[in-house]
MILUMSE-184779 format. One record per atom (N, C-alpha, C, CB): residue number from 0; residue in one letter; atom name; chain; x negated, y, z. Coordinates in Angstrom, 2 decimals, decimal comma. Glycine has a CB too. Example, Ala and Ser with C-alpha at 12.3 -4.5 7.8 and 13.67 -1.06 7.14 Angstrom:
MIZA	0	A	N	A	-13,19	-5,69	7,80
MIZA	0	A	CA	A	-12,30	-4,50	7,80
MIZA	0	A	C	A	-13,20	-3,30	7,80
MIZA	0	A	CB	A	-11,31	-4,47	9,05
MIZA	1	S	N	A	-12,85	-2,25	7,08
MIZA	1	S	CA	A	-13,67	-1,06	7,14
MIZA	1	S	C	A	-12,90	0,03	7,87
MIZA	1	S	CB	A	-14,08	-0,60	5,72
//
This chain:
MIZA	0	X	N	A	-0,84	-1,18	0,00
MIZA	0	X	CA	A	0,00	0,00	0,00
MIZA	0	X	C	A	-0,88	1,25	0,00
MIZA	0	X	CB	A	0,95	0,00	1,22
MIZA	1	X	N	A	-0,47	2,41	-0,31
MIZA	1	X	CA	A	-0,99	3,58	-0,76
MIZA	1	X	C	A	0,06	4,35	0,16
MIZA	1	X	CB	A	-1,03	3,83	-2,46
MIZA	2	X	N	A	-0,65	5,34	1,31
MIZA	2	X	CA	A	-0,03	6,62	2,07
MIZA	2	X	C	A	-1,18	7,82	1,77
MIZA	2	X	CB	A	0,19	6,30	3,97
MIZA	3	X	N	A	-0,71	8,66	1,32
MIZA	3	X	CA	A	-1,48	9,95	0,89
MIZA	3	X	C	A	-0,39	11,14	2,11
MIZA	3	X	CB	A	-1,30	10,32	-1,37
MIZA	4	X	N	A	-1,42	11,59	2,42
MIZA	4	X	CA	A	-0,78	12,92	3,62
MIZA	4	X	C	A	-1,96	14,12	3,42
MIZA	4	X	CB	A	-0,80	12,27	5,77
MIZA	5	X	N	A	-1,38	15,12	3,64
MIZA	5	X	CA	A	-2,04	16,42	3,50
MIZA	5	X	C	A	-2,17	17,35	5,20
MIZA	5	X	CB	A	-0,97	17,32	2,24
MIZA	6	X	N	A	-3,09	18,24	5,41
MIZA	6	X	CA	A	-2,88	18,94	6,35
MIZA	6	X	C	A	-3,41	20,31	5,21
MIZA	6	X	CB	A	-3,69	18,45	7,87
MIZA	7	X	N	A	-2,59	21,48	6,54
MIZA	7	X	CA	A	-3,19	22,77	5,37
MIZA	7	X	C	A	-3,97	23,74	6,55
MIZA	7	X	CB	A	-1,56	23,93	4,32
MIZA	8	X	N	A	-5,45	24,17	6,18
MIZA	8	X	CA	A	-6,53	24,74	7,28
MIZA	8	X	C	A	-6,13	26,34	6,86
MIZA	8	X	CB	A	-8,52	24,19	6,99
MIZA	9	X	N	A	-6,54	27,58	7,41
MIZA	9	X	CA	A	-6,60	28,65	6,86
MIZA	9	X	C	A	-6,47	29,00	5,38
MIZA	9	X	CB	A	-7,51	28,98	7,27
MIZA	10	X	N	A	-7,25	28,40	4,45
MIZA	10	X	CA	A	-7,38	28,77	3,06
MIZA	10	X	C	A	-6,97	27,57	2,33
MIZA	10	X	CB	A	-8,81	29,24	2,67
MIZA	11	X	N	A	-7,48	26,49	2,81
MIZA	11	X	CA	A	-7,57	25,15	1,95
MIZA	11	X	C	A	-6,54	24,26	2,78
MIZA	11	X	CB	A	-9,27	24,39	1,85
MIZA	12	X	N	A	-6,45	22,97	2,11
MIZA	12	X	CA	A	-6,08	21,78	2,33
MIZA	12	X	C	A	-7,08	20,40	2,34
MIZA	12	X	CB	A	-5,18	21,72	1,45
MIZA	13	X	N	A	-6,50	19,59	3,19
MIZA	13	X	CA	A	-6,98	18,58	3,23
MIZA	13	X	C	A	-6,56	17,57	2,99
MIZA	13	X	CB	A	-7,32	18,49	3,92
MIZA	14	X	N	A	-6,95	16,57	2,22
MIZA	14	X	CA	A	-6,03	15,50	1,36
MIZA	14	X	C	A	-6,84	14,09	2,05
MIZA	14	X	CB	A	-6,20	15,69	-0,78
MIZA	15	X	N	A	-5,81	13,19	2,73
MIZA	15	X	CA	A	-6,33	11,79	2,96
MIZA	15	X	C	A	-5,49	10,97	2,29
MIZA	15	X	CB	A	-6,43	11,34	4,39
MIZA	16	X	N	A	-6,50	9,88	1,73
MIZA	16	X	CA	A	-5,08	8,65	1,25
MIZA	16	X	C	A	-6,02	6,90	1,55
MIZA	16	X	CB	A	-4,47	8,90	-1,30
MIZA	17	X	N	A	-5,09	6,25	2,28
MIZA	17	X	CA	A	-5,03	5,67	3,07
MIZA	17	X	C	A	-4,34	4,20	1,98
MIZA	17	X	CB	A	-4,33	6,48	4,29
MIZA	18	X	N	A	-5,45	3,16	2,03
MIZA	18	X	CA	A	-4,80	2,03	1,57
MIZA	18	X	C	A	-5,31	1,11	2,20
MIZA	18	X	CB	A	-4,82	1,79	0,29
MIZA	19	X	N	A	-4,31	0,01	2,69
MIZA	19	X	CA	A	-3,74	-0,84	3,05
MIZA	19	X	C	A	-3,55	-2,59	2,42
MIZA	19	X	CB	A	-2,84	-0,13	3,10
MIZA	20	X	N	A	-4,84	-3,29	2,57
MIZA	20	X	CA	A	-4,68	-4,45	1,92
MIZA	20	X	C	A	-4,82	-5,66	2,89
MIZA	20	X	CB	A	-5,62	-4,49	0,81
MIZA	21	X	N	A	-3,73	-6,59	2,17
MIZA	21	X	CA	A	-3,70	-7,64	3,10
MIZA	21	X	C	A	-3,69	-8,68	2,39
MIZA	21	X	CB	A	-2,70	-7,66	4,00
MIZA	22	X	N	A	-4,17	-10,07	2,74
MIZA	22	X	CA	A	-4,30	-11,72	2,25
MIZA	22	X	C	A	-2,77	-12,45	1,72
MIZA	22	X	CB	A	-4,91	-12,73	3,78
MIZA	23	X	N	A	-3,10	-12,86	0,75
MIZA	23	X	CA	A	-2,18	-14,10	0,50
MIZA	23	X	C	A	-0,73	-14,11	1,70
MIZA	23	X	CB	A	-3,30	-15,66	0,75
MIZA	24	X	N	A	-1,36	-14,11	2,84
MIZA	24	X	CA	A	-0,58	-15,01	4,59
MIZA	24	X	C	A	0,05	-13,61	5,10
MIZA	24	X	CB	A	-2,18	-15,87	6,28
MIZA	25	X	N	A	-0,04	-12,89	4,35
MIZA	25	X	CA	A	0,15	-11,13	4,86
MIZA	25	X	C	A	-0,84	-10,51	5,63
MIZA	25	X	CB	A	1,39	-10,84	5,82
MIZA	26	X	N	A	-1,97	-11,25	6,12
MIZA	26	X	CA	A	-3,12	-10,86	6,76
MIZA	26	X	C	A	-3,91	-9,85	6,50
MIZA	26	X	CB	A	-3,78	-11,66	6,76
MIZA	27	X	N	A	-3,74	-8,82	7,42
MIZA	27	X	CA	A	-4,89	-7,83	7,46
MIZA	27	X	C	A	-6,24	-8,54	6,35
MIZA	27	X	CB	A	-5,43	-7,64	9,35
MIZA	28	X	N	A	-6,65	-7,53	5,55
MIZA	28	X	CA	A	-7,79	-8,02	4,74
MIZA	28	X	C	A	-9,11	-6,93	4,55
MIZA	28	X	CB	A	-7,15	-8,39	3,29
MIZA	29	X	N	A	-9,82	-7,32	5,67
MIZA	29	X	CA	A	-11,25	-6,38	5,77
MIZA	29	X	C	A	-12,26	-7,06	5,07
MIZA	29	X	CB	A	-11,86	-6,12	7,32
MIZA	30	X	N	A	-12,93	-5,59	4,25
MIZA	30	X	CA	A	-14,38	-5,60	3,84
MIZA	30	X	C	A	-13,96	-6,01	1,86
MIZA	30	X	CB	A	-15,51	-7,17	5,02
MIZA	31	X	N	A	-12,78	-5,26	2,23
MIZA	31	X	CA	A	-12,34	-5,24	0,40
MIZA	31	X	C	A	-13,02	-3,47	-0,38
MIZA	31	X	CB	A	-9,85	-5,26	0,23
MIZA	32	X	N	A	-13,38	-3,92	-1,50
MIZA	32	X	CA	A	-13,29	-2,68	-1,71
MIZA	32	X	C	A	-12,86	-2,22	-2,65
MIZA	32	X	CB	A	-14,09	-2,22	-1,61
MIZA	33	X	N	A	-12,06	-1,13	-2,25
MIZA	33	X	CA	A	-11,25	-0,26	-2,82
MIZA	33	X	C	A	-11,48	0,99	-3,96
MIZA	33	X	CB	A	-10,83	0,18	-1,82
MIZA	34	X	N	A	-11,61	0,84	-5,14
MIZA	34	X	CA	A	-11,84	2,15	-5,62
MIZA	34	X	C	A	-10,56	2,78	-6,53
MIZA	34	X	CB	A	-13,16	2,07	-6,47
MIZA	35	X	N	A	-10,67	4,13	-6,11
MIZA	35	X	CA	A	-9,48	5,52	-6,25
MIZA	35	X	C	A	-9,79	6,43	-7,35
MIZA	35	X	CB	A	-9,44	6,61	-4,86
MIZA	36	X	N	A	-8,89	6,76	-8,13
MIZA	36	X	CA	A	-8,92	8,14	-9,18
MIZA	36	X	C	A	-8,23	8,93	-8,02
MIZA	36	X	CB	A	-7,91	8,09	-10,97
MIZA	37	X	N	A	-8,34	10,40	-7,94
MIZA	37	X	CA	A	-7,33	10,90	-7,12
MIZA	37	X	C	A	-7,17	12,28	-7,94
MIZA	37	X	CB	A	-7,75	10,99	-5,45
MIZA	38	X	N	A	-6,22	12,90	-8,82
MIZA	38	X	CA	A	-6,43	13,77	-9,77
MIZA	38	X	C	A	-5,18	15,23	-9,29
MIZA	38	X	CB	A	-6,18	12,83	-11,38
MIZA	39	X	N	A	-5,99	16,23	-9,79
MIZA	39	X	CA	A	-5,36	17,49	-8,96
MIZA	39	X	C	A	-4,85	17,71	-9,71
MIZA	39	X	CB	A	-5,94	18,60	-8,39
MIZA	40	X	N	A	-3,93	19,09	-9,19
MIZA	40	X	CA	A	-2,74	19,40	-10,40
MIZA	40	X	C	A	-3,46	20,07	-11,57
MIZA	40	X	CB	A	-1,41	20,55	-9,85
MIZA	41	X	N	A	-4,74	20,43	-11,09
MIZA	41	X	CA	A	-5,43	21,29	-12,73
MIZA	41	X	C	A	-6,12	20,05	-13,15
MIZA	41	X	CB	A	-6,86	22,93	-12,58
MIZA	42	X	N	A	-6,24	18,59	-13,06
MIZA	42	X	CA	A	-6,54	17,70	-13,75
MIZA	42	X	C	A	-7,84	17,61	-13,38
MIZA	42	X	CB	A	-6,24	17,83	-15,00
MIZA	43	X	N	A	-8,45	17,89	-12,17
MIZA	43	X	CA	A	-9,77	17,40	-12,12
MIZA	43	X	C	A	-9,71	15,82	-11,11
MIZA	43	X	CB	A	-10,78	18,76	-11,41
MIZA	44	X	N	A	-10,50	15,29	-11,70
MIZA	44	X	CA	A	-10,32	13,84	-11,15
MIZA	44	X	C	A	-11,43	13,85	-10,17
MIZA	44	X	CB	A	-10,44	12,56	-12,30
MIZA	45	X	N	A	-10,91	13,14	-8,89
MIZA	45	X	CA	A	-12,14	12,78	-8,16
MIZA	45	X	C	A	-12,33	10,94	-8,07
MIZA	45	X	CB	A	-11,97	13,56	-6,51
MIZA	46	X	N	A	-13,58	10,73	-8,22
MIZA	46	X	CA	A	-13,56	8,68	-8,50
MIZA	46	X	C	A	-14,50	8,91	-6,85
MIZA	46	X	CB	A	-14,99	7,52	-10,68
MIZA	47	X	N	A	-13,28	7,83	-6,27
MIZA	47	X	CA	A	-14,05	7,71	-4,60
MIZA	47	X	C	A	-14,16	5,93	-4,39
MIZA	47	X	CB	A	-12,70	8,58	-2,98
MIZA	48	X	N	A	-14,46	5,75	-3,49
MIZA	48	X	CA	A	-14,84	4,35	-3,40
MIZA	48	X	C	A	-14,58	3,96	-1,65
MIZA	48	X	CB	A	-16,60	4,16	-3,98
MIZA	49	X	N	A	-14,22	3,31	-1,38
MIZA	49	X	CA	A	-14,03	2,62	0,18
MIZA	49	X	C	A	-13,75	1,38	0,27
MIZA	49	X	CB	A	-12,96	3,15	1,00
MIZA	50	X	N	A	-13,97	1,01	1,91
MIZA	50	X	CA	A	-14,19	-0,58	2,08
MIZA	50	X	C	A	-13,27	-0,79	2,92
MIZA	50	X	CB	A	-15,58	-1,18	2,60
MIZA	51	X	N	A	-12,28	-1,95	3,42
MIZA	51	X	CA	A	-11,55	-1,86	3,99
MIZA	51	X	C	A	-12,08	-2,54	5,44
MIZA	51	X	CB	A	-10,54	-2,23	3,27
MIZA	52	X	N	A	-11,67	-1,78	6,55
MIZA	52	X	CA	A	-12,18	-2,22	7,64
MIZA	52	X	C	A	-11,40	-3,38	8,27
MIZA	52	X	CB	A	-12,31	-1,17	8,46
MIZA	53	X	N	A	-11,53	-3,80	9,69
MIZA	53	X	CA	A	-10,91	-5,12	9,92
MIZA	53	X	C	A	-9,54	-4,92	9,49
MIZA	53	X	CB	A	-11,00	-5,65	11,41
MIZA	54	X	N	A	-8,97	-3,53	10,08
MIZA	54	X	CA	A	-6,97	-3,72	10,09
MIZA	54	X	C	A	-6,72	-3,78	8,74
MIZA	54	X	CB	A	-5,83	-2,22	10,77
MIZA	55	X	N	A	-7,77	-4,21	7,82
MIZA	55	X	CA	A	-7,16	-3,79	6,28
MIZA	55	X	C	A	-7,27	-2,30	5,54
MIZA	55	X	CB	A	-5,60	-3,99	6,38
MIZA	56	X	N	A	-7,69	-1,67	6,19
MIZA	56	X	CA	A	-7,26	0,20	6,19
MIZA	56	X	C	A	-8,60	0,82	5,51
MIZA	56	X	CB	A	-7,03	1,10	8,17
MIZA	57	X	N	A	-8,52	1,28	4,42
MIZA	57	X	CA	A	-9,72	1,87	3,80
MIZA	57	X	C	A	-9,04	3,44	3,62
MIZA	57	X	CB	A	-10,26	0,98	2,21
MIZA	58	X	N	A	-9,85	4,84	3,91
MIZA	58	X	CA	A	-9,44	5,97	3,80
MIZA	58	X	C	A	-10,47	6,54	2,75
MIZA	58	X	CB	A	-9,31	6,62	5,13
MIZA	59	X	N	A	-9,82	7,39	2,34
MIZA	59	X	CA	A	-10,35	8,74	1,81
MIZA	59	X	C	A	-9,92	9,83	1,91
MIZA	59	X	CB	A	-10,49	8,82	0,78
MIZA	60	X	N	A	-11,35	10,75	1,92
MIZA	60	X	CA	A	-10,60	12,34	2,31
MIZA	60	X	C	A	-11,38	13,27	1,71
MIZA	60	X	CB	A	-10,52	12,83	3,97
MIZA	61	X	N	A	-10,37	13,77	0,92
MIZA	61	X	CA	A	-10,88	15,44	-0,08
MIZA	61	X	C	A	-10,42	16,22	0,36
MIZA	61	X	CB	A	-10,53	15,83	-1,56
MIZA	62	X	N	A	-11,35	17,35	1,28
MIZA	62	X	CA	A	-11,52	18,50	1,97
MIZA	62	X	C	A	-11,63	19,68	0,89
MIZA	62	X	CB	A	-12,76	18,37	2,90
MIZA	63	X	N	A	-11,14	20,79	1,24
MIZA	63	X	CA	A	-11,64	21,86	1,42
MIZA	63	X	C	A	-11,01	22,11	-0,39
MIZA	63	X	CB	A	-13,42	21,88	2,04
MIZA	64	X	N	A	-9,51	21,88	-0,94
MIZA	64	X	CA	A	-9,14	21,69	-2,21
MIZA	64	X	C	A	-8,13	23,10	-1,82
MIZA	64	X	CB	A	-8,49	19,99	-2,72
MIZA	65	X	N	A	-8,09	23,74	-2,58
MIZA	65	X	CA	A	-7,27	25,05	-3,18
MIZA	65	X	C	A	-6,21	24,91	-3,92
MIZA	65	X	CB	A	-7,99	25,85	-3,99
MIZA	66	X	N	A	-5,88	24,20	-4,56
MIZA	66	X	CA	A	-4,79	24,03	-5,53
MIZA	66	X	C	A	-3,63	23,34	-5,29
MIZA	66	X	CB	A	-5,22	23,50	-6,53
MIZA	67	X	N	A	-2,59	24,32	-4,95
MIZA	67	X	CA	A	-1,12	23,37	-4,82
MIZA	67	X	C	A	-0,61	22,73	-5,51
MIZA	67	X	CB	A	-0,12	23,82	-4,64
MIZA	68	X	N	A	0,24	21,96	-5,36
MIZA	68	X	CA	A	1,09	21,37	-6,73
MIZA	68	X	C	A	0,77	19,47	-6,48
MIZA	68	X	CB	A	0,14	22,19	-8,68
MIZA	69	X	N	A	1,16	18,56	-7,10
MIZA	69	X	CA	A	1,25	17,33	-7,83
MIZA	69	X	C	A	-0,39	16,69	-7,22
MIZA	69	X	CB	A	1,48	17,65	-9,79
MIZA	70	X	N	A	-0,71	15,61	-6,28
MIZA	70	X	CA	A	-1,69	15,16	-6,59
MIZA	70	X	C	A	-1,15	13,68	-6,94
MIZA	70	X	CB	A	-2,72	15,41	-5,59
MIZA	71	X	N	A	-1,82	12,41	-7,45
MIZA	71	X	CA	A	-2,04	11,50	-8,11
MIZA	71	X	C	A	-2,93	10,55	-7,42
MIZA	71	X	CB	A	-2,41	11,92	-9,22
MIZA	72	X	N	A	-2,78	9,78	-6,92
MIZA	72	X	CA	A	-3,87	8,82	-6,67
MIZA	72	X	C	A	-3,68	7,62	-7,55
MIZA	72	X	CB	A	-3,93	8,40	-5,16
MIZA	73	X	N	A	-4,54	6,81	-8,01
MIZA	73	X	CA	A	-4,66	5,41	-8,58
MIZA	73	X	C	A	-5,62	4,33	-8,17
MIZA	73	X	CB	A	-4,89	5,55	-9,83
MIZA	74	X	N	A	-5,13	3,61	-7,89
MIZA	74	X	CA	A	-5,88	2,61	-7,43
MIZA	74	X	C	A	-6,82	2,06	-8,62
MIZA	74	X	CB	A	-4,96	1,57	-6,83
MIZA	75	X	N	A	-8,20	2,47	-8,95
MIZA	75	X	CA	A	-8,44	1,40	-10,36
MIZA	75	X	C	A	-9,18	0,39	-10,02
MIZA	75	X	CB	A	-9,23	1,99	-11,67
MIZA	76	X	N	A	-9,57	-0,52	-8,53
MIZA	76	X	CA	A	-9,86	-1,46	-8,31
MIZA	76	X	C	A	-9,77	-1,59	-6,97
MIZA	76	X	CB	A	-10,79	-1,69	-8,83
MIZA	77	X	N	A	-9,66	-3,10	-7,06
MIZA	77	X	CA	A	-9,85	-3,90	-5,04
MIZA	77	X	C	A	-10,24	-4,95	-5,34
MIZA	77	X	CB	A	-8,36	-4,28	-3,81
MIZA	78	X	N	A	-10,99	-5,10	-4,64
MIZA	78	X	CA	A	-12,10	-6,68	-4,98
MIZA	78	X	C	A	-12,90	-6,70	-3,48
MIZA	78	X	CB	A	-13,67	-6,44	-6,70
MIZA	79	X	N	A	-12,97	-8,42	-3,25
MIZA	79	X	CA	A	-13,80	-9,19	-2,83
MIZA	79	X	C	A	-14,15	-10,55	-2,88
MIZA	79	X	CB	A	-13,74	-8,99	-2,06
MIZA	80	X	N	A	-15,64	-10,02	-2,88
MIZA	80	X	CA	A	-16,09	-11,48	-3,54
MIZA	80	X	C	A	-14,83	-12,69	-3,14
MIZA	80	X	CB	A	-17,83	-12,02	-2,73
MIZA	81	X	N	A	-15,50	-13,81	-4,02
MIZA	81	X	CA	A	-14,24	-14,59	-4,13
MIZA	81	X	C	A	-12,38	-14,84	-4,08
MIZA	81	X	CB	A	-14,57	-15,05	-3,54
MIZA	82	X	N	A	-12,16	-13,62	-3,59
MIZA	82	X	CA	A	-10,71	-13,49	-3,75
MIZA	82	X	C	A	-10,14	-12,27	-4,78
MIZA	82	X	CB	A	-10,15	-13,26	-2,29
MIZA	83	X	N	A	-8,94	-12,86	-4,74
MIZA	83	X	CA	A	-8,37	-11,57	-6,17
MIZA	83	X	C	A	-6,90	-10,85	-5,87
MIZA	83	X	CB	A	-8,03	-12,55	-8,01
MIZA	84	X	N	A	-6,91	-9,92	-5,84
MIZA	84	X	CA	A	-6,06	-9,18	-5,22
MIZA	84	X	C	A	-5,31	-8,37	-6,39
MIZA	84	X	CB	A	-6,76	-8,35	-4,16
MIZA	85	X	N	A	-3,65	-8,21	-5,78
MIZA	85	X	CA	A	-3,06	-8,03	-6,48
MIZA	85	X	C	A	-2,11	-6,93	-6,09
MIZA	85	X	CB	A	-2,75	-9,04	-6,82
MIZA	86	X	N	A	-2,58	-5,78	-6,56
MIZA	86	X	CA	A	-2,16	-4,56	-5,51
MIZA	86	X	C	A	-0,36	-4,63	-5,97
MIZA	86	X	CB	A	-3,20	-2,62	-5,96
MIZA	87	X	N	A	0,86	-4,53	-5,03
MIZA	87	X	CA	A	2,26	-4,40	-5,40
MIZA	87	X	C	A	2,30	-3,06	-5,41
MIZA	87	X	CB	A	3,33	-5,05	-4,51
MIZA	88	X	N	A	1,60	-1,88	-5,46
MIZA	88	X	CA	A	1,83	-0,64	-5,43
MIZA	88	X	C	A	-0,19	0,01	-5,90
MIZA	88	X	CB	A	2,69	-0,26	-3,61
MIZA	89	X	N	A	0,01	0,19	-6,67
MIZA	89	X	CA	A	-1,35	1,09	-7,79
MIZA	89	X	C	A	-1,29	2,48	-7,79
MIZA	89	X	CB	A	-1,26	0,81	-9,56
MIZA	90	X	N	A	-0,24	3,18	-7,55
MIZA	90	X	CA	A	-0,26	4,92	-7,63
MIZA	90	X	C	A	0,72	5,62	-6,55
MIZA	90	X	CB	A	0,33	5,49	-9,26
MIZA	91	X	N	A	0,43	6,61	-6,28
MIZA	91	X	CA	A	0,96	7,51	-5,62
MIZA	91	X	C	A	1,05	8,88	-6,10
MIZA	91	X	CB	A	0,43	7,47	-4,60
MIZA	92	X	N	A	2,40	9,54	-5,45
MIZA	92	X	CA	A	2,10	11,09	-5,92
MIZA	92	X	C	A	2,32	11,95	-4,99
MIZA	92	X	CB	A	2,89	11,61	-7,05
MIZA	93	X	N	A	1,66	12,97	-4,71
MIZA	93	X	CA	A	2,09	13,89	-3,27
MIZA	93	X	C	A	2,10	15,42	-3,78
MIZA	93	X	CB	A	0,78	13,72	-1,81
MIZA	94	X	N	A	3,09	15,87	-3,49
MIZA	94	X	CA	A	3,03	17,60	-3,58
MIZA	94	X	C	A	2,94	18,63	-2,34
MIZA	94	X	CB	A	4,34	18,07	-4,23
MIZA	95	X	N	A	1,57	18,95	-2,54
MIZA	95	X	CA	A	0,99	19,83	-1,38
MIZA	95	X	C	A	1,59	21,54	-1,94
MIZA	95	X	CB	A	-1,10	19,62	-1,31
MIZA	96	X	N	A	2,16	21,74	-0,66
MIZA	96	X	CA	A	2,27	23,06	-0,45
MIZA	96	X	C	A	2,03	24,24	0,11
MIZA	96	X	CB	A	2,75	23,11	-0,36
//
């Protein structure tokens, strides 16, 4: 699963998005890794990368972004060795205001 949340500082915003992978058994699944497009409303893409810790939970966080409007996340991979994962949810969209 994919949760994207925003906070807003004096000038900027702060963007986290938060995915969530689990085993076959529904099992928490640590030490996957996760890689993200996360694209702003003026179309600049950021490519981030994270690992998922024991609860399953891999984060990312783009600080210090100016631009309101539409963000995008995509999942374009999750992998670990020997297993193959099959994300039921690949994108998200959040509108920061």
């Amino acid at each position: 699963s994919i949760n994207m949340t925003y906070t807003k500082s004096l000038f900027w915003y702060n963007l986290t998005t938060k995915v969530h992978a689990v085993d076959d058994q529904s099992k928490n699944a640590g030490s996957v890794k996760v890689n993200l497009t996360i694209t702003s409303p003026s179309g600049v893409q950021y490519v981030r990368s994270a690992t998922t810790n024991s609860s399953g939970e891999a984060t990312v966080a783009l600080n210090y972004l100016f631009t309101k409007g539409i963000y995008k996340t995509v999942i374009t991979s999750i992998a670990k060795g020997g297993f193959t994962y099959s994300p039921n949810k690949t994108e998200q969209t959040m509108n920061v205001q």
